[in-house]
C-alpha positions as semicolon CSV with decimal commas, in nm:
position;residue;x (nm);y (nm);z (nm)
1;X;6,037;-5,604;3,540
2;X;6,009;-5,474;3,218
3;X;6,104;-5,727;2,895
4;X;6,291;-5,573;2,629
5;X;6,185;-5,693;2,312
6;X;6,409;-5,619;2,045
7;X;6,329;-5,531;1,693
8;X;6,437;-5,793;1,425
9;X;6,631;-5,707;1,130
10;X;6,491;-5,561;0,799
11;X;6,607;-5,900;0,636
12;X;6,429;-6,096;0,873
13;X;6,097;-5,873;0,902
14;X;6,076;-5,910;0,524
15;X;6,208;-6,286;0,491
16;X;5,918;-6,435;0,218
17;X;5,695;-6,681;0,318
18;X;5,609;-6,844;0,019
19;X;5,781;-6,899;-0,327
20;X;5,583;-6,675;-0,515
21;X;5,748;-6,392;-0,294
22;X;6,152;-6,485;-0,366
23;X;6,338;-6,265;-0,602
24;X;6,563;-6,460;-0,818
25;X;6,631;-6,829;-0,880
26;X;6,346;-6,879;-1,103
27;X;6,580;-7,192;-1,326
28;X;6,449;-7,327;-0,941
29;X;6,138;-7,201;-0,834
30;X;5,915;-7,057;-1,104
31;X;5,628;-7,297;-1,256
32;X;5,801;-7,625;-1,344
33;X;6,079;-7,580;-1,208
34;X;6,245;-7,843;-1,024
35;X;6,187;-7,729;-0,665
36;X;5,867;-7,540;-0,743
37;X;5,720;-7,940;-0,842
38;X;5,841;-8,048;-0,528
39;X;5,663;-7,836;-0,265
40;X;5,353;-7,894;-0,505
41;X;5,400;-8,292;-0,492
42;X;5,485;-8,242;-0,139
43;X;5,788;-8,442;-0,191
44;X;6,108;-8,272;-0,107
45;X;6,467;-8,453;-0,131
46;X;6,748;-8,434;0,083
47;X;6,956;-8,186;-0,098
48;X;7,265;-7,965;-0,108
49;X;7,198;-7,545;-0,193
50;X;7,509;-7,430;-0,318
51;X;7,556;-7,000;-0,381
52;X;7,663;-6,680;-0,258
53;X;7,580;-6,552;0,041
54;X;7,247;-6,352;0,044
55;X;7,084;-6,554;-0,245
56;X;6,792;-6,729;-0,051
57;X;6,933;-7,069;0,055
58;X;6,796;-7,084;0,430
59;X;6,461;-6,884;0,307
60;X;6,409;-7,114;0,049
61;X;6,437;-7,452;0,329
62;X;6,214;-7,259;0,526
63;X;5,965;-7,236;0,288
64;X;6,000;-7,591;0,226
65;X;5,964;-7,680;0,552
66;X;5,647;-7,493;0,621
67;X;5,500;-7,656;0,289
68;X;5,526;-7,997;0,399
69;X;5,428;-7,928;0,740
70;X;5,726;-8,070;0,925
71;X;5,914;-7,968;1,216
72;X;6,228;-7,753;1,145
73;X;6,519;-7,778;1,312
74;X;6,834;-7,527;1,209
75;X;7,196;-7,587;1,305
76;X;7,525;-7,397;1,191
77;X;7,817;-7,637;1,121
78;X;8,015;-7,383;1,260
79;X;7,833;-7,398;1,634
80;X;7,703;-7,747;1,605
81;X;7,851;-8,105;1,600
82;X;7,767;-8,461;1,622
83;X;7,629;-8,442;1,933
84;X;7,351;-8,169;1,819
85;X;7,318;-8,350;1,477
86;X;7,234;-8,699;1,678
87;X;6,969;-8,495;1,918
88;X;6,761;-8,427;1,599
89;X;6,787;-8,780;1,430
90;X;6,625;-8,900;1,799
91;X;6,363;-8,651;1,780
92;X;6,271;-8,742;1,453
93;X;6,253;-9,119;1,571
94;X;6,011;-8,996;1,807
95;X;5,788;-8,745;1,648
96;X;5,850;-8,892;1,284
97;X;6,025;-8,717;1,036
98;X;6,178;-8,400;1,036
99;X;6,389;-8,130;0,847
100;X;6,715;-8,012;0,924
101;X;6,876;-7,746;0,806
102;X;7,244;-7,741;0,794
103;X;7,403;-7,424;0,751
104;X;7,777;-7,411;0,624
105;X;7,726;-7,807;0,602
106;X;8,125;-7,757;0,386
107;X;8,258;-7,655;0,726
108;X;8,155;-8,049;0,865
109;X;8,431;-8,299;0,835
110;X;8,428;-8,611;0,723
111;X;8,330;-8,804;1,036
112;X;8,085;-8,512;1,087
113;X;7,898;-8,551;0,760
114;X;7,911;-8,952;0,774
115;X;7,708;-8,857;1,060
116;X;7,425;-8,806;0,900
117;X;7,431;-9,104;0,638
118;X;7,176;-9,326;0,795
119;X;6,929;-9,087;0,894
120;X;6,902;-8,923;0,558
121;X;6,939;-9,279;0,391
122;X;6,654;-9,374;0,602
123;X;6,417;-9,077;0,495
124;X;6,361;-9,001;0,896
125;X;6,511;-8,686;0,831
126;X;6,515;-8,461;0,480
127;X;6,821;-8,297;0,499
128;X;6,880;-7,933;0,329
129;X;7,252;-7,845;0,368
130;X;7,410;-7,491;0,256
131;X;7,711;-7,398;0,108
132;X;7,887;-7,128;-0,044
133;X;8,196;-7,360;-0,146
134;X;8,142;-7,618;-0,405
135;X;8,005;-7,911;-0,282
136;X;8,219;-8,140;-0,522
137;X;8,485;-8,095;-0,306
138;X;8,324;-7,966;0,068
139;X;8,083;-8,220;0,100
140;X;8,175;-8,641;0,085
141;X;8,090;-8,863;-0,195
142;X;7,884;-9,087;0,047
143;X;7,686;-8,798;0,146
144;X;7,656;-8,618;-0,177
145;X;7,502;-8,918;-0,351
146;X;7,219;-8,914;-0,119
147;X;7,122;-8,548;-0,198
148;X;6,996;-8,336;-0,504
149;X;7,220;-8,072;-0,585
150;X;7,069;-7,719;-0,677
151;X;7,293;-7,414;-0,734
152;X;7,137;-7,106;-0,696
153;X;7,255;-6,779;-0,852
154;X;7,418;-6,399;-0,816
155;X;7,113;-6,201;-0,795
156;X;7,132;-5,969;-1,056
157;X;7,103;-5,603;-1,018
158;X;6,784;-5,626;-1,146
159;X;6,660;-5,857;-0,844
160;X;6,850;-5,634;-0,556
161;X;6,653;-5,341;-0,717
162;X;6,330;-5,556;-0,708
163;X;6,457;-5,648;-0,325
164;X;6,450;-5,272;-0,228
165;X;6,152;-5,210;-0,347
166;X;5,961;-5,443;-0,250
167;X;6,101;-5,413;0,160
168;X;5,981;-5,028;0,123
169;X;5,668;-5,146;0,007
170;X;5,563;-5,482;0,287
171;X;5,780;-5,364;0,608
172;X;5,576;-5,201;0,842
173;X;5,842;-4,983;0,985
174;X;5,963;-4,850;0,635
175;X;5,583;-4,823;0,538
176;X;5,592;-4,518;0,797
177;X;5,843;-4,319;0,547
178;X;5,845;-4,147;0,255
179;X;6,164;-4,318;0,055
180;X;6,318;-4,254;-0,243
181;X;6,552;-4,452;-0,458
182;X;6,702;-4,174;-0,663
183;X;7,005;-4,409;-0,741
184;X;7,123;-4,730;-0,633
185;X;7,443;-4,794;-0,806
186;X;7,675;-4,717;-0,489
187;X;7,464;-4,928;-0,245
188;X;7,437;-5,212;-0,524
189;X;7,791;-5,184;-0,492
190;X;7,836;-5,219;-0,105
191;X;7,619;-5,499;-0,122
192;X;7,840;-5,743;-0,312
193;X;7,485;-5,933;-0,442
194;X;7,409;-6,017;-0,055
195;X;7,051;-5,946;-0,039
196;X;7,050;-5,961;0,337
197;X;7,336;-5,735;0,342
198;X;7,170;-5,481;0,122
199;X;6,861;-5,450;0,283
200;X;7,052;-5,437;0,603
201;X;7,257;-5,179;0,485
202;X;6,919;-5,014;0,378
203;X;6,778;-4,978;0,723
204;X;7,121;-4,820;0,828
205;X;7,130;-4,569;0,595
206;X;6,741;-4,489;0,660
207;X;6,817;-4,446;1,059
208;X;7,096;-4,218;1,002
209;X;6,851;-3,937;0,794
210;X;6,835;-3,696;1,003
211;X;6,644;-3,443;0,804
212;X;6,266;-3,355;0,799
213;X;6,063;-3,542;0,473
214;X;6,158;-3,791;0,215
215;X;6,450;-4,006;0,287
216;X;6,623;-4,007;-0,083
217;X;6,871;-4,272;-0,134
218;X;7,181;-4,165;-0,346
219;X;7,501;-4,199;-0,457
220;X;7,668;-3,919;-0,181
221;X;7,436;-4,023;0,064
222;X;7,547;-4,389;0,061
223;X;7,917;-4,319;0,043
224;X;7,881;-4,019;0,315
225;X;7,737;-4,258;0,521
226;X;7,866;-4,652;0,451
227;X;8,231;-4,525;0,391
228;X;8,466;-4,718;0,190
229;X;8,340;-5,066;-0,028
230;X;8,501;-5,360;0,046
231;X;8,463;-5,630;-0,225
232;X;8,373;-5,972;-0,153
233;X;8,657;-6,223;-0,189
234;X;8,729;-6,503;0,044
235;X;9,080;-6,620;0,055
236;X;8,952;-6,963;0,145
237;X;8,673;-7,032;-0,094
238;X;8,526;-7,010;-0,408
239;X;8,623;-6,698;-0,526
240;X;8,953;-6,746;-0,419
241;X;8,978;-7,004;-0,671
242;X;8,787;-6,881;-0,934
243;X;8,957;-6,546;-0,995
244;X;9,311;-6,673;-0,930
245;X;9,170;-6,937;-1,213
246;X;9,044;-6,672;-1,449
247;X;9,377;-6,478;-1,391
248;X;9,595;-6,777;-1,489
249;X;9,371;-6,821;-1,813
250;X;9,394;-6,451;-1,915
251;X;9,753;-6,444;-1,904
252;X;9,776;-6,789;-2,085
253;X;9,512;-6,628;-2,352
254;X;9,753;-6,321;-2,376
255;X;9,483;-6,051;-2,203
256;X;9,684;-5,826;-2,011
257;X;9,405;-5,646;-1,961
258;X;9,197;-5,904;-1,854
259;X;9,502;-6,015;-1,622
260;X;9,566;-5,666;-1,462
261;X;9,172;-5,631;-1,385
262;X;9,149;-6,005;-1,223
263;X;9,519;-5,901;-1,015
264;X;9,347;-5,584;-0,903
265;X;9,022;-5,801;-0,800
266;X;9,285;-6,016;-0,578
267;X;9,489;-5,758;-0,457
268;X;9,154;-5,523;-0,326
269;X;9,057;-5,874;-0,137
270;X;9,332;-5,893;0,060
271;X;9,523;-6,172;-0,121
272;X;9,889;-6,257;-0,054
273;X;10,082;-6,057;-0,324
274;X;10,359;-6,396;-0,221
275;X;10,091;-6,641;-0,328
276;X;10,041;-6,422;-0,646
277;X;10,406;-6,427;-0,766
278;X;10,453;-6,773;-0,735
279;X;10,152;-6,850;-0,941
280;X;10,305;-6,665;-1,172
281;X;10,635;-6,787;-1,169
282;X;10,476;-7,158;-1,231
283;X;10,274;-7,006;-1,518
284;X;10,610;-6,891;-1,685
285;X;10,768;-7,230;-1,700
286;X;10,427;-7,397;-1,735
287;X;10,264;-7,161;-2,013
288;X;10,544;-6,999;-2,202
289;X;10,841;-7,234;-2,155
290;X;11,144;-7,195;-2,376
291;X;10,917;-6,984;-2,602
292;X;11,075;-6,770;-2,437
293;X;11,291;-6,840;-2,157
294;X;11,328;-6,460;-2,015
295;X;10,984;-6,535;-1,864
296;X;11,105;-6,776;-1,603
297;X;11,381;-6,488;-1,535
298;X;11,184;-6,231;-1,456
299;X;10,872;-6,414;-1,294
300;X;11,156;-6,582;-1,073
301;X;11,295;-6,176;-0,980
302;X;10,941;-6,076;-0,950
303;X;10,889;-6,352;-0,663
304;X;11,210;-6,238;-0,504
305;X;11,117;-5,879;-0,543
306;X;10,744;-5,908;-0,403
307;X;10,927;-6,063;-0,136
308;X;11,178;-5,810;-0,063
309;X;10,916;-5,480;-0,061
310;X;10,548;-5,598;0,030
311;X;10,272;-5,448;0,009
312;X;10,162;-5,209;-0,125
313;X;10,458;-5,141;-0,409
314;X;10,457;-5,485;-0,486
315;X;10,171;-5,407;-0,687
316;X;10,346;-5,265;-0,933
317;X;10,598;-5,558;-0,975
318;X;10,319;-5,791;-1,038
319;X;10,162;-5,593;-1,286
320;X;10,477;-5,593;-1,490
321;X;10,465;-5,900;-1,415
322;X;10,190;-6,022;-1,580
323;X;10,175;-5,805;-1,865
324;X;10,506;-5,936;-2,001
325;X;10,363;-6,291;-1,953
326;X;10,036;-6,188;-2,068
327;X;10,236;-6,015;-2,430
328;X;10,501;-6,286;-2,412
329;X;10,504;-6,639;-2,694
330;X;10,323;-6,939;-2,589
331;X;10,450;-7,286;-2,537
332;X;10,351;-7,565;-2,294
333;X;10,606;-7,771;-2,481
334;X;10,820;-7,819;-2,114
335;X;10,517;-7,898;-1,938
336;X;10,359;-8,156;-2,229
337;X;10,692;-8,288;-2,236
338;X;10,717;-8,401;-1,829
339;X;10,382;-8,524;-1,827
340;X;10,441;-8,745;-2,082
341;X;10,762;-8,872;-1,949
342;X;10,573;-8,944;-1,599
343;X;10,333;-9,137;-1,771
344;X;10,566;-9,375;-1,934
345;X;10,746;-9,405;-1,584
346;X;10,375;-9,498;-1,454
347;X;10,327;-9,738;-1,742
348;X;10,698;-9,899;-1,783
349;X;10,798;-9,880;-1,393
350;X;11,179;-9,876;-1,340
351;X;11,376;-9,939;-1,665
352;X;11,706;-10,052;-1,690
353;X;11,991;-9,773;-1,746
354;X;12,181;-9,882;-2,061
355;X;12,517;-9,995;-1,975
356;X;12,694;-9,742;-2,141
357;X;12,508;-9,439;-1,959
358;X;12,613;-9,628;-1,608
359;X;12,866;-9,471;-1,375
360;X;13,170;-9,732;-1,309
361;X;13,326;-9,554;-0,975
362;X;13,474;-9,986;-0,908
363;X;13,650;-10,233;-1,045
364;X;13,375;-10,487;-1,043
365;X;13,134;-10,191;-1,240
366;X;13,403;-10,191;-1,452
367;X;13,395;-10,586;-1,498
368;X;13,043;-10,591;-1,544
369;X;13,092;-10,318;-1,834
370;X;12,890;-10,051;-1,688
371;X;13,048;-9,711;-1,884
372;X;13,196;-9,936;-2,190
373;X;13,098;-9,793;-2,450
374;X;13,036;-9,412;-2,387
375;X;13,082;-9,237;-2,598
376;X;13,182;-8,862;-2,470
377;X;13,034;-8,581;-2,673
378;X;13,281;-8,331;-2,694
379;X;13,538;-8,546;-2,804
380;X;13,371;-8,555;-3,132
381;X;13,251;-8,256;-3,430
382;X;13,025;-8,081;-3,335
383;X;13,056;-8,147;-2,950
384;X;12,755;-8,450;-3,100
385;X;12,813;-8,829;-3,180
386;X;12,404;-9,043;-3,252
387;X;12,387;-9,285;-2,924
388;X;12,125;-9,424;-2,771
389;X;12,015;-9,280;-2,407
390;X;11,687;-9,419;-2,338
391;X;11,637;-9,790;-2,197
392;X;11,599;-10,026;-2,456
393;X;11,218;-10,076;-2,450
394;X;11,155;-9,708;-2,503
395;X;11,428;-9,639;-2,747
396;X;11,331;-9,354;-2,968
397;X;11,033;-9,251;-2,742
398;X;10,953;-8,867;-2,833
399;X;10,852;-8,671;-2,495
400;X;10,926;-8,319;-2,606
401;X;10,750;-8,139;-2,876
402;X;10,842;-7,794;-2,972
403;X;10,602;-7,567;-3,008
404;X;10,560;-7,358;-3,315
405;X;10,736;-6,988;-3,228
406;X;11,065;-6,902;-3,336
407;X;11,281;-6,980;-3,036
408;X;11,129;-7,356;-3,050
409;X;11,136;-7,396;-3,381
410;X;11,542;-7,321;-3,380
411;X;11,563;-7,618;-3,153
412;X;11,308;-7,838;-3,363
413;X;11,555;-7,755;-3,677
414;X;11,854;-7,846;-3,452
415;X;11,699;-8,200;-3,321
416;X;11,634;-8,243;-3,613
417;X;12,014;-8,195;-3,777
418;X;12,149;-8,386;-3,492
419;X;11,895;-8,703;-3,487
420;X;11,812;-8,679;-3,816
421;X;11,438;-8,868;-3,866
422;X;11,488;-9,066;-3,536
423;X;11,274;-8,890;-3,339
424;X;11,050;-8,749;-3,641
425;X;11,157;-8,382;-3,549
């Protein structure tokens, strides 16, 4: 019977062997650099390699690996648990020490990662773990302390071009045709940085020439053939909070342009337009305040409205949206204002309510002279009378600061004709 031996992957055919053949991450690997000294001292750390996918996180533990001369031993935290983590601490007790290479180690609980505490504490395994999520808050502080951390970067266009080139150049199978990078731009593109994915996508786009000569990549040809781009975004992960981040910022720095390109970035990843309003409707209260209080008004309607029509109209609500946040006053007055006042709770713990500010619904309340001495506002000029309202140890505590823009600056003047210097408004 006749074995069928399939043909790997242009990724994997090309996968370097040593250091001096990775593209990229050269703050890691080039001369001096941290992980370059180790492989030449021969002594490698447990660590934790934290970037995007396609970057060269399980090439570079290979490499690793094969430079200290130990057994490898690779396991996906999203196949493997305890029980396959444990197998490979025993075979390192029997064939001495041993590296293991943890893929998605952020997708590992708790219980999973403590795991691997004594093994790595005891150096009988060196333990390389990979992450695209930040390992701050994916991987546990018990765990983390026993590991280097080492982020590597994007690879720039610049590397994926370098990537190309060099797979034409060392791959046997590409070696046997004439190829020609004419331009890149649209395959750079479907690649999202992934160098696996891009030289994956290379190979496609090289079996599907069907005509006689030189295979020339360009722009048409990649989009005739890959389709439509989709854009990298995880709902779950890093990006997810990074460009919801930077979108929160640019409207607080009033950029709508800035805002409408990081809403578009969301919106073409597939993110909730729901989860987008409400953001939004905290960053009107949070960010702009009674600066101007039509904010909260129409960030509230947009939520309702996003709600009411979907996607993909509700694109245009947001938009609005966040360009009158992003052109709207500043003031985080409101939200400077709470924080403070929680503090003080924090600090002070449950005050007593003045006496006067207490409801007397009974006789005995009554006795005890909760109420005496209210004084009712409107009953005097003014609709005003000077009384105290905060518990006597924090009497004349200022919480709320209003922020310098014209609509806060008409209550600072009336504060300040009502309380005169009490509150040093």
């Amino acid at each position: 019977m006749q074995h069928f031996n399939p043909i790997k992957p242009l990724a994997e055919r090309v996968r370097p062997q040593h250091l001096s053949q990775i593209i990229g991450q050269e703050h890691l690997i080039a001369p001096g650099a941290p992980l370059y000294q180790a492989v030449q001292n021969k002594q490698i750390p447990s660590m934790i390699l934290w970037g995007p996918p396609g970057v060269g996180k399980t090439t570079l533990a290979r490499i690793m690996c094969q430079e200290l001369g130990l057994h490898f031993y690779f396991l996906s935290a999203i196949q493997a648990g305890v029980a396959e983590v444990r197998k490979v601490i025993e075979e390192a007790k029997k064939i001495g020490k041993v590296l293991l290479f943890l893929d998605e180690i952020h997708r590992f609980n708790k219980s999973q990662q403590d795991a691997l505490l004594g093994a790595v504490e005891n150096g009988s395994i060196i333990l390389i773990g990979a992450t695209t999520e930040n390992p701050s808050f994916e991987v546990n502080n018990a765990l983390l302390s026993r590991c280097q951390v080492y982020t590597l970067k994007e690879l720039s266009e610049e590397n994926l071009v370098q990537l190309l080139n060099q797979a034409i150049a060392v791959d046997e199978i590409l070696q046997k045709q004439t190829i020609k990078l004419v331009e890149t731009q649209l395959l750079l593109q479907h690649s999202t940085g992934d160098g696996r994915k891009l030289l994956n996508l290379l190979e496609i786009l090289v079996s599907q020439w069907t005509d006689d000569g030189v295979i020339t990549i360009t722009n048409e040809w990649v989009g005739k053939i890959l389709q439509q781009k989709t854009g990298r975004y995880d709902k779950d992960g890093e990006d997810h909070y990074n460009i919801i981040s930077a979108f929160i910022k640019s409207i607080r720095g009033s950029d709508p342009n800035a805002a409408v390109y990081y809403l578009a970035r969301m919106l073409a990843g597939g993110e909730k337009p729901a989860f987008i309003a409400r953001r939004l409707l905290i960053l009107a209260s949070e960010d702009i305040g009674n600066a101007n209080p039509n904010a909260l008004l129409i960030a509230n309607n947009c939520f309702d409205a996003v709600n009411k029509i979907g996607h993909p109209e509700s694109r245009i609500i947001l938009s609005q949206c966040a360009i009158y946040l992003a052109c709207s006053v500043k003031s985080n007055a409101a939200y400077l204002a709470i924080n403070e006042a929680l503090e003080t709770v924090e600090k002070t713990g449950n005050l007593p309510i003045p006496l006067h500010l207490r409801n007397a619904p009974t006789k005995l309340m009554k006795d005890l002279d909760y109420g005496k001495n209210y004084a009712y506002a409107h009953a005097y000029e003014g609709n005003f009378i000077a009384q105290e309202f905060l518990p006597a140890n924090i009497e004349g505590q200022k919480f709320f600061e209003p922020g310098n823009n014209p609509r806060e600056n008409e209550q600072r003047q009336f504060l300040k004709q009502k309380w005169k210097e009490k509150y040093g408004y």
